[in-house]
C-alpha positions, 0 to 999 in steps of 0.5 A: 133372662126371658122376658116373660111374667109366668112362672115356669115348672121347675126344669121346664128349660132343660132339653127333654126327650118327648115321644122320642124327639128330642126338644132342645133347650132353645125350642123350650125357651120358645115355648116358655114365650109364647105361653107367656102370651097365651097367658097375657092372651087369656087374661085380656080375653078374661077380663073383657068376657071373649071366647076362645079356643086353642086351635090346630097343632095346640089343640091337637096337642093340648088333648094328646099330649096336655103340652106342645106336640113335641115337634111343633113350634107355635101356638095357634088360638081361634075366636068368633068373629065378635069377640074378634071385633072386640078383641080388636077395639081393646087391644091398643089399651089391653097389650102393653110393651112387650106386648104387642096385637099385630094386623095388617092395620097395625103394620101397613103394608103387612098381609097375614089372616087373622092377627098375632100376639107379640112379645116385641123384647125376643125375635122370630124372623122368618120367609118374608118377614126378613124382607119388610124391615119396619114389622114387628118381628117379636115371637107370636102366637096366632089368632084366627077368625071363625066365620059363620060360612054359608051351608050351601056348598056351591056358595062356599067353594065360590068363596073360597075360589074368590078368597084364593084370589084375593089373597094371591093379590094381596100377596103379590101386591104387598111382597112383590119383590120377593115373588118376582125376582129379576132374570126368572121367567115367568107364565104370562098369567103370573105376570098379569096378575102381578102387574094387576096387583101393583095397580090396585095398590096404587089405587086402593092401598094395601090396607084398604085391600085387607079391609076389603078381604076381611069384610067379604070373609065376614060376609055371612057374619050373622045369618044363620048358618049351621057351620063355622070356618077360617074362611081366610084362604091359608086356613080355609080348608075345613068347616065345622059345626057350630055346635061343636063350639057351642061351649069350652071345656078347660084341660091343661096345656103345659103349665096352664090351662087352655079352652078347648072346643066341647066337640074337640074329637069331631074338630080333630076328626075333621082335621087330622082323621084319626088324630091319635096317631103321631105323624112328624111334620115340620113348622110351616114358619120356616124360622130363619132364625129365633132369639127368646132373649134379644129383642127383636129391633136389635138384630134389625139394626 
């Protein structure tokens, strides 16, 4: 049995041929779990006046398909920085058991952007996570902040410059084992800065770090500026207007129904160009393994 609380559309479980890729019965029941977290998503978010908007490969999906692109295993939504503040500040109380809102400050030693929402009753392991035992492993969604980012684009690509770094500190200060493995060479640069990292931690910890990317992310948080991002270094690629987020339309998603950014066709534009075209490309997770239905402590143990 699924640990989910919708109700599916009948036949919603059995393998399915979509644009001519085959959706197994496996990916399906993936699917069914995380629009049960988009769906407890929703409700929270509802209930405390937040906005939101599916993001990337939902969104694209979401206007293309009105569902999952057919080849795609995730669910990603995106929030502005105070409603993800406040998300933030409610969810311990909002998110009960199965679910679970993970950051780094939830999960030491974690380092992802953003957050995720988990249903801590299945199991999602994938690259580094098999390494950090003590994380919940639970199949998510993903929830990413839009930065007000500055209009200059000297400022930004300082920024992002710095982000880029940053992050490759966080990374290697937190996963330093998997990145430096014994007997391989090395450049020296990689070497420093790996050493550089393990002393920050010492000296900071790994939440402080974090703390103090998400602040310099946030930096231009209320100051008027014309254009909004994920400045988070993994998803900062591309900027858009806020006037493209100026208000959602609701269009359906599979069984229920998801908000979308008014501007979506210049959101998509920006991302994909011309975004009607299907091109295949694999999950970025690389998944070692998923199990809707084993929680996920069990394969831990």
């Amino acid at each position: 049995m699924l640990p989910i609380k919708i109700a599916l559309p009948e036949g919603f479980l059995e393998e399915e041929v979509r644009c001519g890729y085959t959706v197994s019965v496996e990916m399906k029941k993936l699917w069914a779990v995380e629009l049960d977290l988009l769906a407890e998503f929703d409700r929270v978010c509802r209930k405390h006046g937040l906005t939101y908007f599916v993001d990337s490969g939902t969104l694209l999906g979401a206007v293309r398909h009105k569902g999952f692109i057919p080849w795609d295993d995730d669910i990603d939504v995106a929030m502005f920085r105070e409603d993800y503040r406040k998300l933030t500040r409610i969810a311990a109380q909002e998110f009960q058991h199965p679910y679970f809102f993970q950051t780094p400050f939830t999960d030491p030693g974690l380092v992802m952007g953003g957050s995720r929402l988990r249903n801590s009753d299945t199991t999602l392991i994938s690259d580094f996570e098999n390494q950090r035992p003590y994380e919940n492993k639970g199949i998510f969604i993903d929830i990413f902040v839009l930065d007000n980012v500055p209009d200059s684009e000297a400022a930004l690509s300082r920024a992002k410059v710095f982000l880029k770094g940053y992050w490759r500190v966080l990374r290697y200060a937190s996963y330093y084992d998997a990145y430096f493995k014994p007997g391989k060479k090395y450049s020296v640069k990689r070497l420093l800065l790996g050493k550089v990292s393990l002393g920050l931690k010492h000296v900071f910890g790994i939440e402080n770090l974090c703390r103090g990317y998400e602040r310099y992310c946030s930096r231009w948080h209320g100051k008027d500026t014309s254009r909004v991002g994920p400045l988070e270094c993994e998803r900062g690629k591309y900027t858009y207007m806020k006037e493209w987020y100026d208000s959602a339309d609701i269009i359906p998603f599979e069984c229920v129904n998801v908000p979308v950014p008014r501007g979506y066709h210049e959101v998509l534009t920006t991302m994909f160009g011309d975004y009607m075209v299907m091109r295949q490309i694999s999950s970025l997770h690389r998944a070692l393994m998923f199990d809707p239905e084993v929680p996920y402590n069990r394969y831990m143990q």
